[in-house]
DRENKOL-928055 format. One record per residue (C-alpha): residue number from 1; residue in three letters; chain; z, x, y. Coordinates in steps of 0.001 Angstrom, whole numbers. Example, Ala and Ser with C-alpha at 12.3 -4.5 7.8 and 13.67 -1.06 7.14 Angstrom:
<atoms>
{1 "ALA" "A" {7800 12300 -4500}}
{2 "SER" "A" {7140 13670 -1060}}
</atoms>
This chain:
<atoms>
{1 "UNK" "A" {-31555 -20155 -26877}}
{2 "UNK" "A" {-28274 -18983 -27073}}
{3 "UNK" "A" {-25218 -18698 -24092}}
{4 "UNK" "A" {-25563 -14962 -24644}}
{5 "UNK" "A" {-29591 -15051 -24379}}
{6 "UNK" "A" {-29808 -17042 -21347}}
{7 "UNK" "A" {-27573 -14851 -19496}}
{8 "UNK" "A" {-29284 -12575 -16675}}
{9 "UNK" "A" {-28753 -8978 -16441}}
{10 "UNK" "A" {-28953 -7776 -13540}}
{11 "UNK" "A" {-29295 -4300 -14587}}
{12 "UNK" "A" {-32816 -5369 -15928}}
{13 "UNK" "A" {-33237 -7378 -12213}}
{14 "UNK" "A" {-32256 -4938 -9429}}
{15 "UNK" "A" {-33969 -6604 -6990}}
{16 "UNK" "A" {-31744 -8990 -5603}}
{17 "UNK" "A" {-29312 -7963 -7518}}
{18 "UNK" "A" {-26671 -9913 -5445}}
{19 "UNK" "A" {-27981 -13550 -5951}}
{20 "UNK" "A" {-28315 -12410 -9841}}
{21 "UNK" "A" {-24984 -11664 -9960}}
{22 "UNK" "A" {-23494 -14980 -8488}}
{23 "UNK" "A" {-26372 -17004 -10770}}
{24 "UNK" "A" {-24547 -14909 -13720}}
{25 "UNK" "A" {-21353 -14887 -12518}}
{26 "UNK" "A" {-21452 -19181 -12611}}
{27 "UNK" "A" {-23623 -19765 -15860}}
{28 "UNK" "A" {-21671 -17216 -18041}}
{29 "UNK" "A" {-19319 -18853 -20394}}
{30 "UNK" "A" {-17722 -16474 -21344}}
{31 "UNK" "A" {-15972 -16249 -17773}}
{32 "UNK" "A" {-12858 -18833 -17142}}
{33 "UNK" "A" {-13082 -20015 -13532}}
{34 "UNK" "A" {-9720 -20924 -11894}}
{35 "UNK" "A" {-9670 -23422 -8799}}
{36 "UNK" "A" {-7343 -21892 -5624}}
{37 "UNK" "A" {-5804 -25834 -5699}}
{38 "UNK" "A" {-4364 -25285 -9643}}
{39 "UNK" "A" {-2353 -21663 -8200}}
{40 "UNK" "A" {-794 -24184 -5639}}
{41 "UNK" "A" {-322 -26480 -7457}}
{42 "UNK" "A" {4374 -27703 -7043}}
{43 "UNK" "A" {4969 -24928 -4089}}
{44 "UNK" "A" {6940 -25190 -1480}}
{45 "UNK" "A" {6466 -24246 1723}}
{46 "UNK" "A" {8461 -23483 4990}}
{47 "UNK" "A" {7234 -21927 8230}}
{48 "UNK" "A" {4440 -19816 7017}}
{49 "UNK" "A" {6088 -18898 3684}}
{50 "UNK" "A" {5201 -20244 38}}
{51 "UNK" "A" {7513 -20329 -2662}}
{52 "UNK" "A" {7319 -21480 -6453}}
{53 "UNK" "A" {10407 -19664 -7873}}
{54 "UNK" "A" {14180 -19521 -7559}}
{55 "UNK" "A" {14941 -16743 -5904}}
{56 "UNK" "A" {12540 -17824 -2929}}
{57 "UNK" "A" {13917 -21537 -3432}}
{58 "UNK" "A" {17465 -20246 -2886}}
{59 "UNK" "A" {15995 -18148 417}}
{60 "UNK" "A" {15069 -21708 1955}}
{61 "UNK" "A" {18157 -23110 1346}}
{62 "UNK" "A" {19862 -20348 2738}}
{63 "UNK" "A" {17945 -20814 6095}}
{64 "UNK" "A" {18806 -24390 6366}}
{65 "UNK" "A" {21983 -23364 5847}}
{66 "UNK" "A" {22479 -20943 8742}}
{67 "UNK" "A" {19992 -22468 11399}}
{68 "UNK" "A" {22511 -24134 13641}}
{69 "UNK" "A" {24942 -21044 13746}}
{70 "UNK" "A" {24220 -18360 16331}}
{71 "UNK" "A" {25845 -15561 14308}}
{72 "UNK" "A" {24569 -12422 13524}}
{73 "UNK" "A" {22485 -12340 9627}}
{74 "UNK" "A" {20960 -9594 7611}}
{75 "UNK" "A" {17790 -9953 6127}}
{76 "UNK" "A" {17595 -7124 3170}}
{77 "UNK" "A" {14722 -6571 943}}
{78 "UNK" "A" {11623 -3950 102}}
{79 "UNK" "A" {8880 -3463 2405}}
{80 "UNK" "A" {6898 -6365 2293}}
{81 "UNK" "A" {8853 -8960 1117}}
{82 "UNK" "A" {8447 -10959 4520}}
{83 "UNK" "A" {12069 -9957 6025}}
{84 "UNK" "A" {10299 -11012 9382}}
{85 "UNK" "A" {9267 -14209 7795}}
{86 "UNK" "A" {12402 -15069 7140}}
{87 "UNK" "A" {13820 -14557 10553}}
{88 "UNK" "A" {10763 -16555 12360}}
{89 "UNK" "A" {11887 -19652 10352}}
{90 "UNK" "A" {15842 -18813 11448}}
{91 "UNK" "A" {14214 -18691 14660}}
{92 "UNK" "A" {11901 -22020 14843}}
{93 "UNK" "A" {14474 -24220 12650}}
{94 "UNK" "A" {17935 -23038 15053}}
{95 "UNK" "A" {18996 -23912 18349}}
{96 "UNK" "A" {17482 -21321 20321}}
{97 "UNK" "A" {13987 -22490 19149}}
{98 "UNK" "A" {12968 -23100 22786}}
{99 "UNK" "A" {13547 -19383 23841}}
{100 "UNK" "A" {11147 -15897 22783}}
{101 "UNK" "A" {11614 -14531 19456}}
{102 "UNK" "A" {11487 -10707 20326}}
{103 "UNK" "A" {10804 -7895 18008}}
{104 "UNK" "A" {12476 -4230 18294}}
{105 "UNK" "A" {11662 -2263 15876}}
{106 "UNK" "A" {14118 536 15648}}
{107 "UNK" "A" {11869 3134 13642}}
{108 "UNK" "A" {9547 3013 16791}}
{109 "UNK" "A" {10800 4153 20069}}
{110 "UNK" "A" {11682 6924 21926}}
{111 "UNK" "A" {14766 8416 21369}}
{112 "UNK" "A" {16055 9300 24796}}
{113 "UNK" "A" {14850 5840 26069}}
{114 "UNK" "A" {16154 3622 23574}}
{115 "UNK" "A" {18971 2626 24671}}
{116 "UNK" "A" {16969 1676 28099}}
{117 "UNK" "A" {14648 -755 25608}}
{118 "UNK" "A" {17538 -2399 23994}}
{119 "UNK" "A" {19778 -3104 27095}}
{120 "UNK" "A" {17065 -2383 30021}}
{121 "UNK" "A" {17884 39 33238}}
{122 "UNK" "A" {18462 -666 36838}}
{123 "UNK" "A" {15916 1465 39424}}
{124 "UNK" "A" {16591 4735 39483}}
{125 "UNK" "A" {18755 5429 36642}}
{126 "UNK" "A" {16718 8168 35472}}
{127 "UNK" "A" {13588 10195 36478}}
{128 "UNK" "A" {10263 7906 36374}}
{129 "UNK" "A" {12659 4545 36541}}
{130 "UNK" "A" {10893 3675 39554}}
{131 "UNK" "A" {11926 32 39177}}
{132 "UNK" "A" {13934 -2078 36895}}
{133 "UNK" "A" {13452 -2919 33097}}
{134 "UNK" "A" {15419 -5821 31830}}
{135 "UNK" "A" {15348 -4818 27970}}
{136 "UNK" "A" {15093 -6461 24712}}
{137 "UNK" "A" {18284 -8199 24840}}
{138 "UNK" "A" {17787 -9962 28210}}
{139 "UNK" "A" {14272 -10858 27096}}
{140 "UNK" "A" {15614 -12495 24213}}
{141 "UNK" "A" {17909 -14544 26137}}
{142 "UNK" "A" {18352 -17773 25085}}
{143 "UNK" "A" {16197 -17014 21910}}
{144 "UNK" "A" {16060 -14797 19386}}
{145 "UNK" "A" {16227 -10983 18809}}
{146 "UNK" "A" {15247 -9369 15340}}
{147 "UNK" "A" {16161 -5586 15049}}
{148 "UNK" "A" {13756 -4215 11990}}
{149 "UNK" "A" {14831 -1596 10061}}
{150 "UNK" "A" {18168 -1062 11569}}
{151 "UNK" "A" {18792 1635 9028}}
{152 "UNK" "A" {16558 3713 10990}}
{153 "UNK" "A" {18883 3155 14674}}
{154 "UNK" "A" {20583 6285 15847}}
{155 "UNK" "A" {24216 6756 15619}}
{156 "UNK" "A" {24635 6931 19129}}
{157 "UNK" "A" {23703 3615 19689}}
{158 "UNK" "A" {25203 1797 17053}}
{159 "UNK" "A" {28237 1938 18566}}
{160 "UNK" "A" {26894 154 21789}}
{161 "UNK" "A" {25491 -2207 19894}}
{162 "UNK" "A" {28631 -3160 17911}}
{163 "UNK" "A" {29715 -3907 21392}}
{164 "UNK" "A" {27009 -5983 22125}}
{165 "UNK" "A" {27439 -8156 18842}}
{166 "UNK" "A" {31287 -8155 19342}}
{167 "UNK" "A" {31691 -9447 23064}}
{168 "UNK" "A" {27363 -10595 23715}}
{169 "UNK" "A" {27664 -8601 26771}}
{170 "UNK" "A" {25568 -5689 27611}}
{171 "UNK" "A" {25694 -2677 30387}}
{172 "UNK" "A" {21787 -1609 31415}}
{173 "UNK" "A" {21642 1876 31958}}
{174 "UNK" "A" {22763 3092 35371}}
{175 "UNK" "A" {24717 21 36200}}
{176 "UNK" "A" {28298 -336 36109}}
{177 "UNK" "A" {28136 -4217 35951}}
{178 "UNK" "A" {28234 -6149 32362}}
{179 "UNK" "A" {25074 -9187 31604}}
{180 "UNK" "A" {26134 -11544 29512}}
{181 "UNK" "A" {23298 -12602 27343}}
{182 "UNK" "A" {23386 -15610 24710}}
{183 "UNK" "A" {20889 -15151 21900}}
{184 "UNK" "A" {21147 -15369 18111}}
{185 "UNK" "A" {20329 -11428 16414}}
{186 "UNK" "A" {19119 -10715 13435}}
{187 "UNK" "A" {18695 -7467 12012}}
{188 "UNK" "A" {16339 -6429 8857}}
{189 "UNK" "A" {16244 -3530 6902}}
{190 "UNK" "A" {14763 -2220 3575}}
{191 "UNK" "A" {17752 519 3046}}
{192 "UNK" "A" {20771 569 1897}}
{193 "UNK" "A" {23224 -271 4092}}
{194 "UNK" "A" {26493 556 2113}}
{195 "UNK" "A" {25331 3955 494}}
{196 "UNK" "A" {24242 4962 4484}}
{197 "UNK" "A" {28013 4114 5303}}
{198 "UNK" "A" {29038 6104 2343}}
{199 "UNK" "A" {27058 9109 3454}}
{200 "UNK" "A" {28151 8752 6855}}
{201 "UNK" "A" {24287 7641 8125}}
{202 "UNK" "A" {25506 3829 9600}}
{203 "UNK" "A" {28613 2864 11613}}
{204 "UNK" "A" {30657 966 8552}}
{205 "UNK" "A" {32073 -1165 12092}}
{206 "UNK" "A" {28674 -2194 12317}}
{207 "UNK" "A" {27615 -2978 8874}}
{208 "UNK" "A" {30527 -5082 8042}}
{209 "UNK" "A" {30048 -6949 11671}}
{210 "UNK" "A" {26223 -7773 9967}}
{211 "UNK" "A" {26574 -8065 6337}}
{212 "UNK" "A" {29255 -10864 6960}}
{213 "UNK" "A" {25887 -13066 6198}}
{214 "UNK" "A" {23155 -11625 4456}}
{215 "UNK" "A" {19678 -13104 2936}}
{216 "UNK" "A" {18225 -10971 358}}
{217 "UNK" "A" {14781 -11177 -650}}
{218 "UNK" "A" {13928 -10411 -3780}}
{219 "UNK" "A" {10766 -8308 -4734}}
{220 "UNK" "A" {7619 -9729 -6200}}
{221 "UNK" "A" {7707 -7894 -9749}}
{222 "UNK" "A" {10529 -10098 -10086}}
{223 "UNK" "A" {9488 -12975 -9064}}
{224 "UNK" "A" {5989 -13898 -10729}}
{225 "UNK" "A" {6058 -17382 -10466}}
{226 "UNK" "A" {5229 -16418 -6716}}
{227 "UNK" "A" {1996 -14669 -7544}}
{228 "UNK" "A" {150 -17931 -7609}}
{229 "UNK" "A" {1217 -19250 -4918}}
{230 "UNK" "A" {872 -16651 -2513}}
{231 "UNK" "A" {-2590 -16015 -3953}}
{232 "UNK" "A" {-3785 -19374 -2766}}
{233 "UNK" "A" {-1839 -18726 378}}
{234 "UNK" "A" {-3593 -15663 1248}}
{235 "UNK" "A" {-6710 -17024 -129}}
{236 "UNK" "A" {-6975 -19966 2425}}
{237 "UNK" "A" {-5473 -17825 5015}}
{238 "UNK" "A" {-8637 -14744 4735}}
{239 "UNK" "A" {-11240 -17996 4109}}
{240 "UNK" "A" {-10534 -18813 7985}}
{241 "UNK" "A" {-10365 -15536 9346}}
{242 "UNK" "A" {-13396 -14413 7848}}
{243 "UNK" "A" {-14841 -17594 7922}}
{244 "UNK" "A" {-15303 -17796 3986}}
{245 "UNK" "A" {-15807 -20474 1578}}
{246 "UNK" "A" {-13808 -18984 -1879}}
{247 "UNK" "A" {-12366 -21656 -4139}}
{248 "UNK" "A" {-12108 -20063 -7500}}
{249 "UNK" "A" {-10930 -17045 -9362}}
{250 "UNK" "A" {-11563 -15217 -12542}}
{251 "UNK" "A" {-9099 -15724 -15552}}
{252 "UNK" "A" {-9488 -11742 -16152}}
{253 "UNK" "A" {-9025 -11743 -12430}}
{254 "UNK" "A" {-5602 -12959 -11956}}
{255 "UNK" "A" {-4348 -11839 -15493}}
{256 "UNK" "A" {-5201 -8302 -13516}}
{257 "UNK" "A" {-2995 -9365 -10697}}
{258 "UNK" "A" {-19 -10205 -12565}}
{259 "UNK" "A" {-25 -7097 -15002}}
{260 "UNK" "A" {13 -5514 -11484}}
{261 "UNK" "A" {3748 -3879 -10095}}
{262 "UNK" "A" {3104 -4683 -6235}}
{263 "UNK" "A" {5160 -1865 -4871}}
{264 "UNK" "A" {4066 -3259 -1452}}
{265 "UNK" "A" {5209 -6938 -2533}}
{266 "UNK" "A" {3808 -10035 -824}}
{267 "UNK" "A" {2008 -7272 2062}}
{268 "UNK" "A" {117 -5066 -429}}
{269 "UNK" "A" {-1000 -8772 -2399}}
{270 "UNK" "A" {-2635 -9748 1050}}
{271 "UNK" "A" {-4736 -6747 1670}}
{272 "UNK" "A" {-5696 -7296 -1925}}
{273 "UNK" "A" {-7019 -10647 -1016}}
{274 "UNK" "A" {-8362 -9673 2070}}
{275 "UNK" "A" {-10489 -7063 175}}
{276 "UNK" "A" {-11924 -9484 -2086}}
{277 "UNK" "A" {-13107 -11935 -290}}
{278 "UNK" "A" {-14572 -9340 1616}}
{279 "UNK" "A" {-16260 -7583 -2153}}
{280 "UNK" "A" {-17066 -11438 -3139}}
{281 "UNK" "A" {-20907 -12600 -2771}}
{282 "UNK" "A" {-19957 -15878 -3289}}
{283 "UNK" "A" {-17343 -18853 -3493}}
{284 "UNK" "A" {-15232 -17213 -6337}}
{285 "UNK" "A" {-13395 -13691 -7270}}
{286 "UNK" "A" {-13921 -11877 -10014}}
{287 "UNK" "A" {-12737 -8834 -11454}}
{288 "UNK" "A" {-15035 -6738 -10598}}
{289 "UNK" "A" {-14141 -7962 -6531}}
{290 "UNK" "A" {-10578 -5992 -7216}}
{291 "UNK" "A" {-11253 -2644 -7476}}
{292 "UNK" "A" {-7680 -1393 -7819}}
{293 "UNK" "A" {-6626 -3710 -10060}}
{294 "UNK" "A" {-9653 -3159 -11963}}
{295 "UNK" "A" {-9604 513 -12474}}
{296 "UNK" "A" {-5338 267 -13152}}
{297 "UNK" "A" {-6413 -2002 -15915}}
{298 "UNK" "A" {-9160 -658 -17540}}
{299 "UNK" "A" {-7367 2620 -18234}}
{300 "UNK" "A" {-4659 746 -18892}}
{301 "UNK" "A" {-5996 -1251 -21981}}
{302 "UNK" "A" {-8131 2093 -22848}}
{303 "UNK" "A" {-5104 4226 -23745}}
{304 "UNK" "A" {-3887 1043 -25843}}
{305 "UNK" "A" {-6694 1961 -28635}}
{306 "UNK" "A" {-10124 558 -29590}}
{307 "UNK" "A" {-8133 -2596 -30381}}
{308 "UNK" "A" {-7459 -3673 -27166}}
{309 "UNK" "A" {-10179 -5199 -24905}}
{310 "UNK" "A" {-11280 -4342 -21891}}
{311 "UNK" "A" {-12122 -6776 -19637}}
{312 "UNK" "A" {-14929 -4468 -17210}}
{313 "UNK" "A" {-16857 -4003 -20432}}
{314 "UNK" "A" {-16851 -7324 -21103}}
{315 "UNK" "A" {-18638 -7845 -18034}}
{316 "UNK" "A" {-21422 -5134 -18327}}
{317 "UNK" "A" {-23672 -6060 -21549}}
{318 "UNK" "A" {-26607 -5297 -19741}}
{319 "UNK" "A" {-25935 -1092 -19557}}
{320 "UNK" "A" {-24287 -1108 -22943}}
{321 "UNK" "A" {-25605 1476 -24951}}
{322 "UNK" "A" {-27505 -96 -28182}}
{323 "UNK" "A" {-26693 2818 -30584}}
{324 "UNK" "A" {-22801 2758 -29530}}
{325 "UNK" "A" {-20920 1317 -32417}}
{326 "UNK" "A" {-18008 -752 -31112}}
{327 "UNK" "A" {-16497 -670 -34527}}
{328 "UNK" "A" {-16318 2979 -35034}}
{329 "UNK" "A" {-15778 4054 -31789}}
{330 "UNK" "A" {-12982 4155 -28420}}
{331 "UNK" "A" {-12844 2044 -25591}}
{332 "UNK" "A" {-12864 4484 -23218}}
{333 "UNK" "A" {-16216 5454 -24880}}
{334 "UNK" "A" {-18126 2839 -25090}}
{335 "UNK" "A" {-17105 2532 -20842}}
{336 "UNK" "A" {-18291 5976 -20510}}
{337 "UNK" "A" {-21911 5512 -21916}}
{338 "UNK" "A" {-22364 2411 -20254}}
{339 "UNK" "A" {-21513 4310 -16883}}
{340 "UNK" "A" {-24040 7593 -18037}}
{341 "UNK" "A" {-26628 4398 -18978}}
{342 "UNK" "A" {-26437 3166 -15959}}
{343 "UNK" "A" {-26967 6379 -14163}}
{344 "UNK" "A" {-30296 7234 -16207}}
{345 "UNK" "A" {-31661 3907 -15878}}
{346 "UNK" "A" {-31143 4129 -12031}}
{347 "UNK" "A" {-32468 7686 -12185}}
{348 "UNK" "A" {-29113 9090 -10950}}
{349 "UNK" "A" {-28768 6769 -7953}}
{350 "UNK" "A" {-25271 5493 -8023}}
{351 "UNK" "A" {-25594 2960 -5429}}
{352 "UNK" "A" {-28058 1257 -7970}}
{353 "UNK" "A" {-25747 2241 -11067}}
{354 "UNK" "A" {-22962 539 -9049}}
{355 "UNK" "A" {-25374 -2665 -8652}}
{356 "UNK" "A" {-26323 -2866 -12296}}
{357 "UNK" "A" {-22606 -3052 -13062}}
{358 "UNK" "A" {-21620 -5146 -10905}}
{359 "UNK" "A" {-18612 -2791 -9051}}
{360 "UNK" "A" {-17897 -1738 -5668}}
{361 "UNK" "A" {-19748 1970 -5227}}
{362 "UNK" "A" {-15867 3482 -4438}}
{363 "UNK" "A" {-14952 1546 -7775}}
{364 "UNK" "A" {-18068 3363 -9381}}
{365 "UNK" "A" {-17209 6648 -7854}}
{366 "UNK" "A" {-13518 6641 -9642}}
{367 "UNK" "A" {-14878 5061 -12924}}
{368 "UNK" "A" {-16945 8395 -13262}}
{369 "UNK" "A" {-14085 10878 -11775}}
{370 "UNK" "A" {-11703 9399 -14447}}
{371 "UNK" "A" {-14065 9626 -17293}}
{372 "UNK" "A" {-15058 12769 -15997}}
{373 "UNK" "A" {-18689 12466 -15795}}
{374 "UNK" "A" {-19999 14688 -12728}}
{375 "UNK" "A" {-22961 14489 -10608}}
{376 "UNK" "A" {-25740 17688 -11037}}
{377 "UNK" "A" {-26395 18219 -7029}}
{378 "UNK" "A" {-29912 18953 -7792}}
{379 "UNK" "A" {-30923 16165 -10384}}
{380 "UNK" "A" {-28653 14177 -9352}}
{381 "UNK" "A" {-28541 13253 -13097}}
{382 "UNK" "A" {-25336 12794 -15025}}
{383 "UNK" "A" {-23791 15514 -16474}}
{384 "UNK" "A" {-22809 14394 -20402}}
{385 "UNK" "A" {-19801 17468 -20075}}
{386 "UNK" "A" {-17280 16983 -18683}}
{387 "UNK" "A" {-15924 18143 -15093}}
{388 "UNK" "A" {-15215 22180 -15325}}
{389 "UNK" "A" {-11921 22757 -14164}}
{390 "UNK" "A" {-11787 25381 -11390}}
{391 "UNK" "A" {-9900 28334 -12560}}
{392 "UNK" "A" {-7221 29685 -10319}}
{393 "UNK" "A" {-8034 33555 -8213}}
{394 "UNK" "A" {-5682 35990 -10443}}
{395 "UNK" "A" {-3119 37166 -8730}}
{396 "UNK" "A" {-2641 41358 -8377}}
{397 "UNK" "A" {828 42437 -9574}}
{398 "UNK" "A" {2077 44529 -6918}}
{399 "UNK" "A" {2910 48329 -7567}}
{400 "UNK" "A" {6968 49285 -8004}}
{401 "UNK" "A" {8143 50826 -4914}}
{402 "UNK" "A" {9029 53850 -4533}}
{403 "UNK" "A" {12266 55543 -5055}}
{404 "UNK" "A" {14106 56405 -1592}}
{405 "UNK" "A" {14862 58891 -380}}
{406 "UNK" "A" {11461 60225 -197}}
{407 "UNK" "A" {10917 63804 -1592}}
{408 "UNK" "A" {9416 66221 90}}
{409 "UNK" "A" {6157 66058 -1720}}
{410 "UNK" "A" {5799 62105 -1454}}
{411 "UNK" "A" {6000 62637 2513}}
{412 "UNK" "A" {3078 65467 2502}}
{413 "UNK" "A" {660 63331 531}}
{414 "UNK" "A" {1939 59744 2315}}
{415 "UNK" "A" {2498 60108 6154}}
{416 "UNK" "A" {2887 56135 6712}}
{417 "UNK" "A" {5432 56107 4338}}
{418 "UNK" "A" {8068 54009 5808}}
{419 "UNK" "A" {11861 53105 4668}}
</atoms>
């Protein structure tokens, strides 16, 4: 019996269709397993962060480079890039270690009250100050004090925190007395500084006062030796949380994940994981277990020509339709019956057409929207057309108006006529 013949469909086993799919999943040769311990395999790691490549190497050495000074640093990079990473490690590697690290995040406050969180407010200063706040900079005394996205931190108070950088003093709101404070401050941001001081959007006082030391972060798309390595990261991290056992992943799998952009970077790669471990059934991710990725790739390598292969119809033999000629026909095509197989042999239930191919049922749902392969209410049944489009209400051409001023005989036949 051959590797193909032994294999188990689970379209022709519904029943317990998700103990098939693991026994088919492990005994299928044609599937390349990859152990989470090989994608970690000569990382390097420092205070919660993982790195494999340059750019992240030169990041670490930057940090041990600046821990013992107290002066301020900008962290710049795209969301997601672990800005607040990097600042943690500044925090638990430098002298001020012992102390909080606080968090103000300058996109998220209240506009009138800001300045009261950042430098606190005596009793009374203002209506509903009923006692006294000591801010964000006297709770990060003796610590450390990250301000995210500074970008986003009115005008206003930029210049009172220039003042606070300059001479570490600060004046809480209502009080005419100055607190000194001794902390180290780092601020983090995802914009562009020097085109906001260009456009007159950021104090260019301020941004020279920060940008004196800066740590950039590079994005993910350009730096894939990372992938791996944050993969196994987030792998081990999700396998506590949820209290999972997953050790491997799919060839196909991660070949998915690096043909992937990551406009989120390192953030968006972590909800990835996080969703499937969660899709998984077992100790090992497959394709199938990233619906995004999937779906991103399978149109991808479909617009590429029959030529190409497609790694979801690799993994669905079992709904294939017999008469479909591989040879003489599309990719796209040959996914499209096996979706409208599925369908008939489940009778039009797509929770079952989902199980027989071994996707996700939201996965399922935009497999048949982009093939466009709609759903009779009724039957329930595929529909072999595909989706009508809607055609638009036609819109009336209003009249000309008419000349003014009116004539005599317009007014007698039009009362309401009005200028």
């Amino acid at each position: 019996m051959s590797a193909q013949q032994e294999f188990v469909s689970v379209g022709d086993n519904f029943e317990g269709g998700g103990q098939l799919r693991e026994l088919n999943r492990r005994r299928d040769p044609r599937i390349e397993w990859i152990s989470v311990a090989e994608l970690s395999a000569g990382c390097e790691t420092m205070e919660g962060m993982v790195a494999r490549s340059r750019q992240l190497r030169t990041v670490f050495t930057a940090v041990e480079r600046l821990r013992p000074y107290r002066s301020p640093i900008l962290v710049t990079g795209e969301t997601g890039t672990g800005k607040e990473l990097v600042a943690r490690a500044l925090h638990k590697r430098g002298p001020y270690a012992r102390g909080q690290f606080v968090v103000f995040n300058c996109c998220n406050f209240v506009e009138a009250l800001a300045e009261s969180q950042l430098f606190g407010h005596v009793k009374g200063a203002f209506t509903d100050a009923s006692q006294e706040s000591q801010g964000c900079f006297r709770a990060a005394n003796c610590g450390t004090l990250l301000l995210d996205e500074i970008g986003d931190l009115p005008l206003g108070l930029q210049g009172k925190l220039l003042r606070a950088v300059e001479t570490c003093e600060i004046q809480p709101v209502g009080s005419t007395q100055n607190i000194r404070v001794d902390l180290r401050l780092v601020a983090a941001t995802n914009r562009d500084l020097a085109a906001m001081v260009r456009g007159r959007q950021f104090r260019a006082d301020l941004y020279y006062r920060l940008c004196a030391t800066t740590v950039f972060l590079t994005p993910l798309r350009e730096r894939s030796a990372d992938l791996e390595v944050l993969l196994a990261h987030f792998i081990r991290r999700y396998n506590q949380v949820l209290n999972k056992r997953v050790e491997f992943i799919s060839a196909d799998a991660l070949a998915a994940l690096r043909r992937r952009s990551w406009p989120g970077n390192a953030r968006e790669l972590a909800h990835a994981t996080e969703n499937a471990i969660l899709a998984t059934p077992d100790d090992r991710i497959g394709l199938e277990d990233l619906p995004t990725a999937a779906i991103e790739i399978m149109e991808r390598v479909s617009d590429n020509g029959a030529g190409s292969i497609d790694p979801i119809a690799e993994t669905m033999p079992a709904v294939a339709d017999e008469g479909l000629q591989p040879e003489s026909a599309t990719l796209k095509s040959i996914v499209r019956n096996a979706l409208l197989n599925a369908l008939q042999k489940s009778a039009g239930n797509r929770r079952r057409a989902a199980q027989m191919l071994g996707v996700s049922r939201s996965t399922f749902y935009r497999m048949l929207a982009s093939h466009g392969i709609s759903l009779e209410p009724s039957s329930r049944m595929p529909s072999l057309e595909p989706a009508r489009r809607i055609e638009e209400p036609k819109i009336r051409v209003a009249e000309a108006p008419r000349p003014w001023p009116p004539t005599a005989q317009s007014l007698s036949y039009d009362r309401d006529y009005v200028r």
